[in-house]
C-alpha positions as CSV (number, residue, x, y, z in Angstrom):
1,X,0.0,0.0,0.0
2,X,1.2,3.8,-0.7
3,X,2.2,6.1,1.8
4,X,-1.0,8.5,0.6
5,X,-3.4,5.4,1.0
6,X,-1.7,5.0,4.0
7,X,-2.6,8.4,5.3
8,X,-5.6,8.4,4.5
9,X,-6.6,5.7,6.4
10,X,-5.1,7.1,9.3
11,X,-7.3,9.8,9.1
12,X,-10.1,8.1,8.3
13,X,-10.1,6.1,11.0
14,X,-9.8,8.9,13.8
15,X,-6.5,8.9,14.8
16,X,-5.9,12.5,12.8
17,X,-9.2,14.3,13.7
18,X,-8.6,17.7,11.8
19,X,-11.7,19.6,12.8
20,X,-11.9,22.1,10.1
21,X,-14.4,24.4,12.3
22,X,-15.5,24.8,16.1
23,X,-18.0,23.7,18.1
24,X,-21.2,25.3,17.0
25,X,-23.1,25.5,20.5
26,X,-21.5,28.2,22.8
27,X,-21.4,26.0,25.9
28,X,-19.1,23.4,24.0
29,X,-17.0,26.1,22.6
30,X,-16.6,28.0,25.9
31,X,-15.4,24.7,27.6
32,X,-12.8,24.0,25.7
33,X,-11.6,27.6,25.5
34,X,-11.6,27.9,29.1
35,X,-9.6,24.8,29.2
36,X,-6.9,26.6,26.9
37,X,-7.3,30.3,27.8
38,X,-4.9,30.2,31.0
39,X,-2.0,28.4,28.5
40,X,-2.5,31.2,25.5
41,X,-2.5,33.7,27.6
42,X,0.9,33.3,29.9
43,X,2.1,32.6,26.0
44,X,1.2,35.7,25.1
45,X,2.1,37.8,28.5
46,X,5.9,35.9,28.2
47,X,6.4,37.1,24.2
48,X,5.5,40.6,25.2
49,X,8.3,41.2,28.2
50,X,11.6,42.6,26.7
51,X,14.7,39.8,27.0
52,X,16.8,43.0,28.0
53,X,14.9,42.9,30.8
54,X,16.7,42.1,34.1
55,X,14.8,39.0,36.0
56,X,15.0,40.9,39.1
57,X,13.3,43.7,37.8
58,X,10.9,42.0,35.8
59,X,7.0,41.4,37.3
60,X,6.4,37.6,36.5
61,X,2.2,37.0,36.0
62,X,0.4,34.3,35.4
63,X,-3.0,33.0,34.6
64,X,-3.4,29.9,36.8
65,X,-7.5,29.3,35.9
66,X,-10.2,29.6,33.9
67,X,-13.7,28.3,34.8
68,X,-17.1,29.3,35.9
69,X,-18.9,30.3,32.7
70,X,-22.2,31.7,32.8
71,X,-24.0,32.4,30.0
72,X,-27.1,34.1,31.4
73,X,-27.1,37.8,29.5
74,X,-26.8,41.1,30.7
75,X,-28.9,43.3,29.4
76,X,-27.6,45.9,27.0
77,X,-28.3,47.6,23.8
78,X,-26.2,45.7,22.0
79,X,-28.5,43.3,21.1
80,X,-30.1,43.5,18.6
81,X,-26.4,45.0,17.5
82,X,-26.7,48.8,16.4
83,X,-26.5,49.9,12.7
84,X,-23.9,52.6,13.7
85,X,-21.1,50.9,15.1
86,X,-17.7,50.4,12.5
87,X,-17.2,47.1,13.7
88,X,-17.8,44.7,11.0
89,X,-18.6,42.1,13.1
90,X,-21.1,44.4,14.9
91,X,-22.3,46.1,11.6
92,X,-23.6,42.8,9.1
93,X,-23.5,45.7,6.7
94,X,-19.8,45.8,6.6
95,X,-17.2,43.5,5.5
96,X,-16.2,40.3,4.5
97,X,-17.3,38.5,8.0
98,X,-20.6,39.1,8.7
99,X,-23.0,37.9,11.2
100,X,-25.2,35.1,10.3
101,X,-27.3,36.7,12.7
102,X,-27.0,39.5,14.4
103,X,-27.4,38.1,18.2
104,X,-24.5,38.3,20.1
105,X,-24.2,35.7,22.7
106,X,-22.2,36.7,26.0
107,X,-20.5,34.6,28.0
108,X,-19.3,35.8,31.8
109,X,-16.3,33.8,32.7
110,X,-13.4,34.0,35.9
111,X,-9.3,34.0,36.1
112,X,-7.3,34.0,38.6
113,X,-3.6,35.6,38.1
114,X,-0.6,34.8,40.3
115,X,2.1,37.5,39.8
116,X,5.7,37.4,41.5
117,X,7.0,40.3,42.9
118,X,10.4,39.4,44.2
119,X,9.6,36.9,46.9
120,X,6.0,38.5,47.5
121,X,2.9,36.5,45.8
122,X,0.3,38.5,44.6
123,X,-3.1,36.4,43.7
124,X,-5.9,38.8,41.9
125,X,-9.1,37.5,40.3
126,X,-10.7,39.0,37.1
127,X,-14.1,39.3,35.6
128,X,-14.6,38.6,31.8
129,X,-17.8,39.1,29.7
130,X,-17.4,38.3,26.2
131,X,-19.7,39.2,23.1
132,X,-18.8,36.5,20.4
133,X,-20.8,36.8,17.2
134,X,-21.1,33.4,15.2
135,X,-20.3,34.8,11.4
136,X,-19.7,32.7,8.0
137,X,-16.3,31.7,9.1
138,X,-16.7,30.5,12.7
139,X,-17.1,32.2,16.0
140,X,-15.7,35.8,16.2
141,X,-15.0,38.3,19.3
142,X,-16.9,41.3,19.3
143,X,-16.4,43.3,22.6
144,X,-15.0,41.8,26.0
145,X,-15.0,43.8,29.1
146,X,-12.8,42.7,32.6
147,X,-12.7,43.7,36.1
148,X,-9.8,42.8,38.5
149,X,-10.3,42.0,42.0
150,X,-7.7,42.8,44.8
151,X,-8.5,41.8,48.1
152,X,-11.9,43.2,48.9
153,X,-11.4,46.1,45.9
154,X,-13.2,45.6,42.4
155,X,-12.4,47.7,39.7
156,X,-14.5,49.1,37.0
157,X,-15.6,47.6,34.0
158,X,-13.1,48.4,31.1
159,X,-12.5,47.5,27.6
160,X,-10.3,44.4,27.3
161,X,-11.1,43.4,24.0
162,X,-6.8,44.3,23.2
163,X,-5.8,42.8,26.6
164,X,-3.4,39.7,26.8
165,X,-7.2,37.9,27.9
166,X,-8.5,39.2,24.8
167,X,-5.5,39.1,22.4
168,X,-5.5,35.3,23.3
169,X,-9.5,34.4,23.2
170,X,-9.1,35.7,19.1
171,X,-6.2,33.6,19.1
172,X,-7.6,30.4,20.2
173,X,-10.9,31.2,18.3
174,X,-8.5,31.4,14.8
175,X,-6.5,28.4,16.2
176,X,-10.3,26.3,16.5
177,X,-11.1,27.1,13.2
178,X,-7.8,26.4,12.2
179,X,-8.9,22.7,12.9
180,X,-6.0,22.9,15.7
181,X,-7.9,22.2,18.9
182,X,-8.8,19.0,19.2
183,X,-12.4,18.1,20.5
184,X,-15.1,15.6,19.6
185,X,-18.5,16.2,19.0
186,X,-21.2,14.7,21.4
């Protein structure tokens, strides 16, 4: 037998499961992100700290844990989404990766962070809403909004969508639809 005929039986018979999308249903999705997030973020946190750096100077944080989703919606006027926003994947008016419907879905989600400062341990906890948008080419992020919480004090709401959090959610979406993150369907 040929090395191609080989191969394809290999994949055929589930040992190569090259997912070409996501999971379609939110709950399924947000599991498995979850179960990824705390790895692509401290990836993406470690790239962005300058090597000239000295170690002793440098603040080490982490994300430890991802977990608790909640899917119960707050409610804003984003949904139905608003005509008037430039976001193409809040306008379906605009660009190549519109919304098959225009419904965002929100999920709330928790992290906790370790960060080492010298020999001092600093645990904080943070708040993530996300508004994903399910378009022709797979899940996308639309908005996310954090909090932080130290000790007993709980920050405001701000934009996050550009955070390391954020930066790494688009990054694991592209990755799923990528056919890189392996799950099986139910």
């Amino acid at each position: 037998m040929n090395q191609t005929k080989q191969a394809n039986q290999v994949i055929r018979s589930g040992i190569y499961q090259n997912k070409s999308s996501c999971p379609q249903d939110l709950a399924s999705l947000t599991n498995l992100l979850l179960q990824d997030l705390p790895s692509y973020t401290n990836r993406l946190i470690q790239r962005s700290i300058p090597l000239t750096l000295d170690n002793a100077i440098r603040t080490r944080v982490y994300m430890v844990a991802a977990g608790n989703p909640e899917f119960n919606p707050i409610n804003t006027d984003l949904n139905p989404v608003p005509e008037n926003l430039n976001n193409p994947l809040l306008n379906p008016s605009q660009g190549n990766n519109s919304p098959e419907n225009s419904e965002m879905q929100q999920v709330f989600f928790t992290t906790l962070n370790r960060e080492y400062q010298g020999n001092r341990l600093v645990e904080t906890q943070e708040f993530h809403r996300l508004f994903l948008v399910q378009t022709n080419q797979g899940w996308q992020l639309a908005l996310m909004y954090s909090r932080s919480r130290f000790q007993q004090i709980l920050t405001p709401p701000t934009d996050s969508l550009n955070s390391a959090v954020g930066q790494a959610v688009k990054i694991w979406l592209r990755d799923c639809q990528a056919g890189a993150i392996n799950y099986s369907e139910q």
